[in-house]
N, C-alpha and C positions, 0 to 999 in steps of 0.2 A: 529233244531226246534223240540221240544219234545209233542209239542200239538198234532201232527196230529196221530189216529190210524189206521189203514188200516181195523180193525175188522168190523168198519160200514160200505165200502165198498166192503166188501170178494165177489166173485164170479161176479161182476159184469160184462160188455158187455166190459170195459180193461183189465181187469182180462183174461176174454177167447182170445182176441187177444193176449195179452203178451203171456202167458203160451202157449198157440197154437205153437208161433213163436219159445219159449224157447226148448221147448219139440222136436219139427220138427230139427231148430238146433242142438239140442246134440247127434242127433238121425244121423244126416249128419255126423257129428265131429267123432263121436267116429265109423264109418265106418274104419276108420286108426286104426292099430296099434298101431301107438306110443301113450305114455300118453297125458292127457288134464288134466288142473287144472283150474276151472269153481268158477268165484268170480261173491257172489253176494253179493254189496254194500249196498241195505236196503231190507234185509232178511226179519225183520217183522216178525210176530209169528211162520210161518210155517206151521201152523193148522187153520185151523178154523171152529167150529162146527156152521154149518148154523141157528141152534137154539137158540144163546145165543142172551142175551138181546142186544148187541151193532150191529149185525147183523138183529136182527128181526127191529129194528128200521127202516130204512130204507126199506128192501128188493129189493137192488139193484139187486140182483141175479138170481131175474125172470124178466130184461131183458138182463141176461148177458148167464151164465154155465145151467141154467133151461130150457129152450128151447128146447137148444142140448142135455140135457141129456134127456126131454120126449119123442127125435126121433131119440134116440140109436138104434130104432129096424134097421134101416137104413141099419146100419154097424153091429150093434152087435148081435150075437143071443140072445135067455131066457137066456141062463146060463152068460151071459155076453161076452161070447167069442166073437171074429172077425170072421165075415162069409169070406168065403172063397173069394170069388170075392171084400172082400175090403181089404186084407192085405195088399197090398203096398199104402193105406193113408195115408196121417198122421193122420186124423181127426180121421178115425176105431182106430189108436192104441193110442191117446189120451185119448178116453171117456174110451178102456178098461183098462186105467191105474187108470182112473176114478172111475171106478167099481169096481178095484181090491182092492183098499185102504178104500173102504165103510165099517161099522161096521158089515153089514147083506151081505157080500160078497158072504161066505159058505155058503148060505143059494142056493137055485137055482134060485130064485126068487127076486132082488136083484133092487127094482122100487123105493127104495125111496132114494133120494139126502139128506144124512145127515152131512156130511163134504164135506167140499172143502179144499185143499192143496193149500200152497202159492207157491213161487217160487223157495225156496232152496229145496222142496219135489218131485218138477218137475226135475232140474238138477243133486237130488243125484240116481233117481232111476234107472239109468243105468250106473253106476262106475266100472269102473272094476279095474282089479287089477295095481297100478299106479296114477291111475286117483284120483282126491284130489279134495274137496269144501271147501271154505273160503267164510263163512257169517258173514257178518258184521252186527251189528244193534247198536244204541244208546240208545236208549228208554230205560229204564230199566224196565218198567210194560212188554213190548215186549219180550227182554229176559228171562224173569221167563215166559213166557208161550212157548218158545219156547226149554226151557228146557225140560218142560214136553212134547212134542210132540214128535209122532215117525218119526223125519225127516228121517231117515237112519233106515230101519228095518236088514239089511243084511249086509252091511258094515261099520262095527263099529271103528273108527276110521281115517276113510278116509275125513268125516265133521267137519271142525274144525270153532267152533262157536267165533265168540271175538266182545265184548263191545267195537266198537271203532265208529269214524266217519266212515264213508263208502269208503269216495273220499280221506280221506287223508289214509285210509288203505291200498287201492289202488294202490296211489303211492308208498307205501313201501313196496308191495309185488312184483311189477315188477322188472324189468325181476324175472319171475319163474323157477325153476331149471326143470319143464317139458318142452318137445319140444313146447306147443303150450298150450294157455290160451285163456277162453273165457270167456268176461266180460258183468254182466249183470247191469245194472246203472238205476234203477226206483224210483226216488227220490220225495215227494210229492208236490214240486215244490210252496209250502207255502211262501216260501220269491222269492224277486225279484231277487236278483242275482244270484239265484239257476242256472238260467239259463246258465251265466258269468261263476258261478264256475265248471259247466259240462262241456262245451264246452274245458277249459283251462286242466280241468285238463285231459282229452281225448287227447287233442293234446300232452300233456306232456308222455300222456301213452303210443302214438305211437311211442314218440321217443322213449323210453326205449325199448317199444316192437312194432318192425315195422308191422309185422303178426298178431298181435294179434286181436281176432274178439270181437266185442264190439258190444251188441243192447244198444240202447237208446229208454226209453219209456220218451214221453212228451204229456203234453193232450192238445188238441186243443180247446181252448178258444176262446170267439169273440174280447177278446183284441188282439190277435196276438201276445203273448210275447215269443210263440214257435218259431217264424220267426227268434229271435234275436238268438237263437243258431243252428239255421238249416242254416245263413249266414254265422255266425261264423266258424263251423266248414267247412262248404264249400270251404273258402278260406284257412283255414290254414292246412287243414287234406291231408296229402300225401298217405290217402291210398282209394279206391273205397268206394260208400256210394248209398245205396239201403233202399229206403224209402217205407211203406206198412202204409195206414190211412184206419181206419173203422169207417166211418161216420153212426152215425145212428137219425141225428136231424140236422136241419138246423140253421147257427149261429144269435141267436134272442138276442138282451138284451146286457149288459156289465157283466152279471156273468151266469156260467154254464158252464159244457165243452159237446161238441158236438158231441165231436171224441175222438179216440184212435189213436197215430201215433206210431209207432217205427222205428228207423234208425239205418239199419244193417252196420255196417264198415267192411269192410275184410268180406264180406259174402263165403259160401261155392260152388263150381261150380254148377251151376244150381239150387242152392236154389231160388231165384227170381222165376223159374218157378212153382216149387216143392212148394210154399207156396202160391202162387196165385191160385190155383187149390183148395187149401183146401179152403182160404177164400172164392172159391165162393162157395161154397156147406153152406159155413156159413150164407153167405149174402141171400142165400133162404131159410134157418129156419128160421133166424131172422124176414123178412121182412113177413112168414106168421106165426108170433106168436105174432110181437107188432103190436096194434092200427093202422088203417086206415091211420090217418092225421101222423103218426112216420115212418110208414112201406114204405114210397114212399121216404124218406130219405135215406133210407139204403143204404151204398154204399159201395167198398172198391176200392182203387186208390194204386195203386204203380208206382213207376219212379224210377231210377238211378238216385242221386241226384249228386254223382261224378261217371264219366265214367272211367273204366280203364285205358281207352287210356290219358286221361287226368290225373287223378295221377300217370300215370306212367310216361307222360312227368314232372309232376314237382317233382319228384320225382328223376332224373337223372339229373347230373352237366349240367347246361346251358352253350351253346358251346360258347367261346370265340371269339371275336372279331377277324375279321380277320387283322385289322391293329399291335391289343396286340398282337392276334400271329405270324405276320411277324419278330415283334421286338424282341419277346425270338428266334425265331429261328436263326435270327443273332447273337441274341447275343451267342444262344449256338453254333454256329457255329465258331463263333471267340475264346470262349473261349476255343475249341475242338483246333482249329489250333495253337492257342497261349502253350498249351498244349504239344501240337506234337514235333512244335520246341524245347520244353527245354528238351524234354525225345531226342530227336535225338540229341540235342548237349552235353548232359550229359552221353549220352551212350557212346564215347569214352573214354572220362574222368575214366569214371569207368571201361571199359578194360583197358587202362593204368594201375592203380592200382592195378588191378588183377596179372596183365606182372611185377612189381617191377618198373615200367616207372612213369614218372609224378613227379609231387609233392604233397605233402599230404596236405588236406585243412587245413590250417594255425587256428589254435587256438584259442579263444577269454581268454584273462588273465581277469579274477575276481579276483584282489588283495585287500585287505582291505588293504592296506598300503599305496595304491596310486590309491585312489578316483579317481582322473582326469583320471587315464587311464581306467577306464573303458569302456567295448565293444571296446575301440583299439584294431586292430590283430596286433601278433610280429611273430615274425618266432620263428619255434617250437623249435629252438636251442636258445631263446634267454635264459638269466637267471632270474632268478627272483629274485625281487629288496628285502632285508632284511626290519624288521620293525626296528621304531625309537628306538625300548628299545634294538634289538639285536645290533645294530649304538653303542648305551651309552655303552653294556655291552666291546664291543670290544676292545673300545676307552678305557674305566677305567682301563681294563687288559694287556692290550700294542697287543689285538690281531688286525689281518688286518683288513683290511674293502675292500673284493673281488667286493662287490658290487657297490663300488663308482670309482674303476677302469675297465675303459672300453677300450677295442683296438680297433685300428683308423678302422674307414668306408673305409678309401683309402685301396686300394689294395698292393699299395707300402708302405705305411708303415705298412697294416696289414703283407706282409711279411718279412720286419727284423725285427718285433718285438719279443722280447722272452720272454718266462712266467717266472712271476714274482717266485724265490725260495720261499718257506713254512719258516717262521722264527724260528730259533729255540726254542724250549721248554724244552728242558732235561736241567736236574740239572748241575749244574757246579762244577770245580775241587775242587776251594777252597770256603768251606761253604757251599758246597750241595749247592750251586747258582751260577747262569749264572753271574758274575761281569763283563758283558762285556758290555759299555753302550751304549746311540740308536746309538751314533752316528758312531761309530763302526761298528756296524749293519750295518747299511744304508751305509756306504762308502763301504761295500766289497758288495753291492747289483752288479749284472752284469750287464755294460751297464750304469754304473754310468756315464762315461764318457765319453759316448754316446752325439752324439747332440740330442736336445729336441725334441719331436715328433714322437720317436719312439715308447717311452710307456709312455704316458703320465699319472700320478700319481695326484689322486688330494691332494694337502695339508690338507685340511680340513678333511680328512679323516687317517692321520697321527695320530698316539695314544699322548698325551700331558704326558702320562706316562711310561717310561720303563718299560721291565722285571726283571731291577733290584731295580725297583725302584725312580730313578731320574728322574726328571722336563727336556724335552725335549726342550730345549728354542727353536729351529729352529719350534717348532708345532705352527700351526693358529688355532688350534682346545682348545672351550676354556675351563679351565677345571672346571669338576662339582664341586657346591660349598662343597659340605663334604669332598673332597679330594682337596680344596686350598691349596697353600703352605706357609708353616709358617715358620716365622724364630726359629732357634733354641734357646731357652731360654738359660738366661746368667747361668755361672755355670758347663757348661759343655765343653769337650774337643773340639768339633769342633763348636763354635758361627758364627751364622751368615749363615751357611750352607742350604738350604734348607731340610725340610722334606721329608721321602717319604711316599705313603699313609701309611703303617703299625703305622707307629709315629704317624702321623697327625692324625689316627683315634683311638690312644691311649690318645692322647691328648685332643682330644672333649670327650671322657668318661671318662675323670680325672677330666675336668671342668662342668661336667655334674653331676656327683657324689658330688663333693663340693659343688654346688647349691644347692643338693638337702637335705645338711645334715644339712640346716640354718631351715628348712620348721619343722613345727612339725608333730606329728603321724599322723596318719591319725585316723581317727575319726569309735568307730565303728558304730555298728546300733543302733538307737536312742530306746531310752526302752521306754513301752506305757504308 
């Protein structure tokens, strides 16, 4: 929402509670060491001169920061300094941050309230080296005046200003690369869901950052519509939640806000005490500088709205059922035993192996040649089966086929059997060729005349062609059609004989050739 400007409320009686509490906190925080990176979500100008027209309109300010500042003598001396018996306040070191940032500072005399600082002016003025602010605003009239303000008089690049939404800036700056962040969320709470979208996006921020400290300012209204995010986060916030309200009017009517609340998350140790002390020193300026019938209003109330002890129970894994865990422990129990047993019976197994003892675990054959056997185990001496093409090449060339001859399973005939001789290959006497035909071969094989069963041979694995070339009649194995056999055309000295492949595959390229010499050119590329 881009309507609302903060300039006709500056300094008001929320104003001095927020910033009180902002200031008090940074002031706890930055007691450590380590860095802090401090985001505020609706920065707003940063400045505000108590004289300009959008601020005179109203004059919210004299019953808010005007009060306090007429009874500085309190805490401060003339010169504006802190008297000695109030430095450990917060209130004494507020108004002289107050004082120091006035136009007529230098001056000794220094009575008149001419600006007031917003909230990014409160959290940059103690940064140190490490320490980082992210202001967010949207507004864009807001941003041009908060350009020209001196947010940062000493630390020049530590404030990094960006035109964004606030809540979703937020969530994209969490987790921060410093050890610890402190978030400040004061939204003008214009539309109805503002409400919905604080609360959500808070619990979202916890997750990313479980530590991290968040104030929420919300204004209390007689509709009650702060209730809906003080439930909200109540239930869903896993981390402690310390609430601080400055009442200064009693809830009359359906419009006006009454109160100032803010909801500390992940507060600092002892700050609940440490700011309850300052607000009462507030609550007796206040109540003798406004009106009779207003002054008996003035109140300030705080409570834990989540207790430690209670976010930190829900915040730790909720214990298990004691039946659920009877039943894992069984089960890991079985599983432990069931366990035991295979390492104790496997633990032999494997000194055996170690000793040269045993047998070695048995193999699984991945053959692409023979699908069905797959994941069958053989023993690691068996052989492995040839493919179908190496089958044809052996068969066409008159070579064996080792693989289709297997010796017997029986023990008695695997011992009289003898291995089959290697057939010959070298050339022969006359013609540089072997003329000697299968059946030749096959008759001086050993063990021909053997009874059957000692090595048994399958037929079909018999080549259908010599090595010299002749048609094996005794073969079942049947032969590829390119290599059929043909009778010898008339004409010639020996008719009727069969072919061997050398002919036969001279004869299909001679009738291959004469077909082809009927056909005309061939055609070349067509012109355009």
């Amino acid at each position: 929402m881009l309507a609302y400007q903060h300039a006709y409320h500056a300094g008001n009686f929320a104003d001095l509670h927020k910033h009180l509490l902002a200031n008090t906190l940074a002031e706890q925080l930055l007691r450590k060491e380590s860095p802090v990176t401090f985001i505020d979500t609706h920065a707003g100008r940063g400045w505000y001169p108590l004289a300009a027209r959008e601020t005179e309109q109203l004059r919210e300010y004299e019953q808010g920061v005007l009060p306090l500042w007429q009874t500085r003598s309190r805490w401060l001396s003339e010169s504006g300094d802190m008297l000695q018996r109030a430095t450990d306040k917060p209130v004494a070191r507020w108004l002289a941050r107050l004082a120091d940032m006035q136009p007529d500072a230098g001056k000794n005399n220094a009575s008149e309230l001419s600006v007031y600082p917003g909230s990014p002016w409160w959290l940059s003025q103690s940064l140190r080296r490490g320490d980082r602010l992210l202001a967010y605003e949207l507004h864009p009239g807001e941003i041009y005046h908060f350009d020209q303000a001196p947010v940062q008089r000493d630390s020049l690049g530590k404030v990094m200003r960006r035109q964004q939404d606030g809540l979703s800036g937020l969530l994209a700056a969490v987790p921060v690369t410093t050890p610890r962040v402190a978030v400040l969320i004061d939204p003008s709470y214009e539309l109805k869901n503002e409400y919905r979208d604080v609360a959500e996006v808070v619990v979202e921020t916890l997750r990313k950052s479980r530590h991290a400290t968040i104030m929420i300012w919300y204004p209390m209204l007689p509709a009650g519509r702060q209730h809906d995010l003080l439930e909200r986060l109540k239930k869903q916030s896993p981390a402690p939640m310390w609430r601080s309200e400055l009442l200064i009017d009693t809830p009359e009517g359906e419009h006006g806000m009454y109160g100032s609340g803010m909801l500390v998350i992940n507060p600092p140790w002892q700050f609940d005490r440490l700011f309850t002390t300052a607000m009462q020193e507030v609550v007796e300026v206040l109540k003798g500088a406004l009106p009779a019938p207003q002054s008996v209003a003035v109140e300030h109330k705080s409570l834990w709205w989540l207790t430690e002890e209670v976010a930190r129970a829900r915040s730790e894994p909720k214990a298990m059922p004691r039946e659920r865990l009877l039943t894992l422990r069984k089960l890991n129990q079985k599983v432990k035993r069931d366990t035991e047993v295979e390492v104790t019976q496997a633990k032999p197994k494997r000194e055996k192996l170690k000793r040269g003892e045993g047998w070695a675990k048995p193999r699984v054959r991945t053959d692409s040649a023979t699908p069905k056997a797959k994941g069958k185990r053989h023993s690691a001496t068996a052989k492995p089966k040839t493919s179908i093409k190496a089958q044809v090449k052996d068969q066409v060339h008159g070579h064996s086929a080792p693989s289709e001859k297997r010796v017997s399973d029986k023990p008695s005939e695997r011992s009289s059997s003898h291995a089959e001789p290697a057939r010959p290959r070298g050339k022969g006497e006359a013609g540089g060729k072997d003329k000697s035909g299968w059946s030749d071969w096959s008759s001086s094989m050993p063990g021909s005349d053997r009874r059957e069963g000692a090595t048994r041979v399958n037929m079909r694995s018999t080549p259908a062609i010599g090595r010299d070339g002749q048609v094996n009649p005794s073969s079942t194995t049947k032969l590829p059609k390119k290599y059929a056999a043909k009778k010898r055309p008339e004409g010639t000295s020996e008719v009727g004989k069969p072919l061997d492949a050398r002919e036969a595959r001279a004869l299909r390229e001679q009738a291959e050739h004469n077909a082809g010499k009927g056909r005309g050119k061939p055609r070349g590329p067509r012109k355009p």
